[in-house]
C-alpha positions in Angstrom: 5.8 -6.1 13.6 4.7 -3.5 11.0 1.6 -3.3 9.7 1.3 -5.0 6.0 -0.1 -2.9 3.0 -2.6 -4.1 0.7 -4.7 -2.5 -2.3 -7.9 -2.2 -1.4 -9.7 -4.6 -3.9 -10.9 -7.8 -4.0 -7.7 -9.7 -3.4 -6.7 -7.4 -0.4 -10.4 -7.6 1.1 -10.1 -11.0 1.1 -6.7 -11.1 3.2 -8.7 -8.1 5.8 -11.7 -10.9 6.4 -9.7 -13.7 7.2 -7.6 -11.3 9.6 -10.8 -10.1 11.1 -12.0 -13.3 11.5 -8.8 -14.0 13.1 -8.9 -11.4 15.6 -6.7 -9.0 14.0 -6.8 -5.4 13.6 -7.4 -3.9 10.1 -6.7 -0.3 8.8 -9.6 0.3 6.0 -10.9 3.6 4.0 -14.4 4.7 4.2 -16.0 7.6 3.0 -14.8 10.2 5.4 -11.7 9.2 7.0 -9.4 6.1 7.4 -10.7 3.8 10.3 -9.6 0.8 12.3 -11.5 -2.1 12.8 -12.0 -5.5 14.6 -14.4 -8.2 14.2 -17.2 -8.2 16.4 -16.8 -11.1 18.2 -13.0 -11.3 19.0 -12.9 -11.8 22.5 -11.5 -7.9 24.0 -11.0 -6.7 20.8 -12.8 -3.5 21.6 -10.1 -3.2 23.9 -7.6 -3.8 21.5 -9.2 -1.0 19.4 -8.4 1.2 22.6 -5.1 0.2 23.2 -4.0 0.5 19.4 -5.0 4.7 20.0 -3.8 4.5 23.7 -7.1 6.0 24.3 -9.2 5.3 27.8 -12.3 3.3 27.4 -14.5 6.5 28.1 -16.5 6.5 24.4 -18.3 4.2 22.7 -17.5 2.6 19.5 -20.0 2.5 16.5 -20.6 -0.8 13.8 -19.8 -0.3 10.6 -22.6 -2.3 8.4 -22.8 -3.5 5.3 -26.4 -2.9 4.7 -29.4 -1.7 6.1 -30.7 -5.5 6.7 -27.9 -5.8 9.4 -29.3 -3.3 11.5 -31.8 -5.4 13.6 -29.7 -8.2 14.4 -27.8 -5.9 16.8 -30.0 -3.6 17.9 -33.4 -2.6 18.4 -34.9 -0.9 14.9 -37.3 1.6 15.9 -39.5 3.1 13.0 -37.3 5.9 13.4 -34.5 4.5 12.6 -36.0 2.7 9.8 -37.1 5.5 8.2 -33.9 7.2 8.5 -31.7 4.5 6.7 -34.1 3.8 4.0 -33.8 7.7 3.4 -29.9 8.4 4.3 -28.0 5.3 3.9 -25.2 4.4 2.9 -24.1 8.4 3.7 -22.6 10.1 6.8 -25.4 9.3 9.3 -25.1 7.1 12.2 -28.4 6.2 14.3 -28.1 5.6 17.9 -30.9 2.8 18.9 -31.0 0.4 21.8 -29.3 -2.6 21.9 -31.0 -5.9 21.5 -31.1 -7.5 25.5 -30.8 -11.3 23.7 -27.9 -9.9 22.0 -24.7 -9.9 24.1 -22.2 -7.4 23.4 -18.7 -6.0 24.7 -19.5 -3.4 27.4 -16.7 -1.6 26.1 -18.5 -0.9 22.5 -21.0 0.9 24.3 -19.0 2.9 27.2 -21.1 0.6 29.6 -24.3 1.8 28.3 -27.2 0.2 26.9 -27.1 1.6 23.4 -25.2 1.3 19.9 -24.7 3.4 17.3 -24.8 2.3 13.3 -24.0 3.3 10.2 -24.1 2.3 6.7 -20.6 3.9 5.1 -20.9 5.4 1.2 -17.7 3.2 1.0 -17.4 -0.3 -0.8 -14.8 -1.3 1.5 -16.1 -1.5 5.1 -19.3 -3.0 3.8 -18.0 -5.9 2.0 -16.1 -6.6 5.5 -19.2 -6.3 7.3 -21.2 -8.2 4.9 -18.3 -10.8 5.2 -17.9 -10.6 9.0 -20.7 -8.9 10.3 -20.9 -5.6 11.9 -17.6 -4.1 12.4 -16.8 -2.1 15.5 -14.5 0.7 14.0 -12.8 4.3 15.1 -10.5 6.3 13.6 -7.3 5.9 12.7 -5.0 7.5 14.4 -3.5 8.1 18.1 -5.2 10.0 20.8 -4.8 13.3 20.5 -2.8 13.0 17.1 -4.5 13.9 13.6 -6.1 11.3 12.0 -4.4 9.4 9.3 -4.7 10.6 5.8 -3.4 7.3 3.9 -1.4 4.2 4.6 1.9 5.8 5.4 0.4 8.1 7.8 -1.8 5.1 9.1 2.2 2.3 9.7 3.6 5.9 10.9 0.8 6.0 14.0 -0.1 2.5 14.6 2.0 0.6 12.3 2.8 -1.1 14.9 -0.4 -1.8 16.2 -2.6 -3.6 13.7 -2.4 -6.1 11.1 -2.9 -5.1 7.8 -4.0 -1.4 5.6 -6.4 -1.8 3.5 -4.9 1.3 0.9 -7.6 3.2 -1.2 -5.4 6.1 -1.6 -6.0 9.0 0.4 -8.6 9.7 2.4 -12.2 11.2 1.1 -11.9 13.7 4.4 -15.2 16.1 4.8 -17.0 16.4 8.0 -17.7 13.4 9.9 -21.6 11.7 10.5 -24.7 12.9 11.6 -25.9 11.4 14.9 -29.2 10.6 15.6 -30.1 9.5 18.8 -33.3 7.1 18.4 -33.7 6.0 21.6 -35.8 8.7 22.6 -39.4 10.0 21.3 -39.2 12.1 19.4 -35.6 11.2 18.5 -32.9 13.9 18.6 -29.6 15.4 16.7 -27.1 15.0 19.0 -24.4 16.3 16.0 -24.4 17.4 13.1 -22.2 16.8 10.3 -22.6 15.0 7.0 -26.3 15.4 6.7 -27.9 18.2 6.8 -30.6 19.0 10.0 -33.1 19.7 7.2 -33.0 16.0 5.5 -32.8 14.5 9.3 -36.1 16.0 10.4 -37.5 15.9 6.8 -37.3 12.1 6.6 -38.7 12.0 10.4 -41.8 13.9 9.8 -42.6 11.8 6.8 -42.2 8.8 9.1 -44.5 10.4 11.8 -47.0 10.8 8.9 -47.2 7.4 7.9 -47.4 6.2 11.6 -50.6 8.6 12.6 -52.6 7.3 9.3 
């Protein structure tokens, strides 16, 4: 069955949640490229997100939240972290922290490690489904090793087939993709960069090593 299409305003984020929350796969827009997403706890539906790129389960998947405040209740906030989102979110910076061990999670999300990577998107869209749903695992949209989709018709073209539902905002914002930040580690490091710039990263870090050493 091919995907249905949906503006992406209130009425159509309302149909995404309750397919979410069904276990569905949903196309949506955030501020870089078009992603797919799944709620968090649909039983294999990391898996799902997988199968729908025909991708092996070799990578990890980041969570798409709605706001900073959803941040600890999956993983591990070191002040790090903190101080990164307070400075750089919503933008195109994901932080890599640990996950919380009274938290259970798919192995898959992780690639069978121990960690998780969030972000706060500069996009309406994917954080009124988060703050609907929760965190979001989510990945681009497109098949492995094809480009990824630019709007809806290129999204039903790919994986139309696939998923549930496009959430249409017109055509993607494109630009490069997120900054990671790996906070796991003392002091934390850049393990990409993209959005935001290595400057702001280790600008808001040395702030937040001065306020820790007063």
């Amino acid at each position: 069955m091919t995907a249905r299409i949906v503006p992406d305003d209130s009425v159509g984020r309302a149909i995404a949640v309750e397919i979410l929350r069904s276990g569905g796969i949903v196309a949506l827009p955030t501020d870089t490229v078009y992603g797919i997403a799944v709620a968090l706890d649909t039983p294999g539906g990391v898996e799902k997100l997988f199968a729908a790129k025909r991708r092996p389960l070799d990578k990890g998947i980041m969570l798409l939240l709605s706001d900073a405040a959803q941040a600890p209740e999956i993983g591990q906030w070191p002040v790090s972290a903190a101080a990164l989102a307070e400075a750089l979110w919503p933008g195109g910076l994901t932080v890599i922290v640990p996950q919380r061990p009274d938290v259970p999670l798919q192995p898959a999300l992780a690639a069978g490690t121990a960690t998780i990577g969030l972000r706060v998107p500069d996009h309406a869209a994917p954080r009124a489904l988060a703050a609907a749903v929760g965190p979001i695992p989510t990945t681009s949209a497109n098949r492995s090793g094809e480009p990824e989709a630019r709007d809806a018709a290129e999204i039903l073209a790919q994986l139309g087939d696939a998923i549930a539902l496009v959430l249409d905002g017109g055509p993607a914002h494109g630009g490069p993709a997120s900054t990671i930040v790996d906070c796991t580690v003392e002091p934390p490091r850049i393990l990409r960069v993209g959005a935001i710039a290595v400057e702001a990263v280790e600008a808001v870090l040395g702030r937040a090593v001065e306020r820790t050493s007063r």
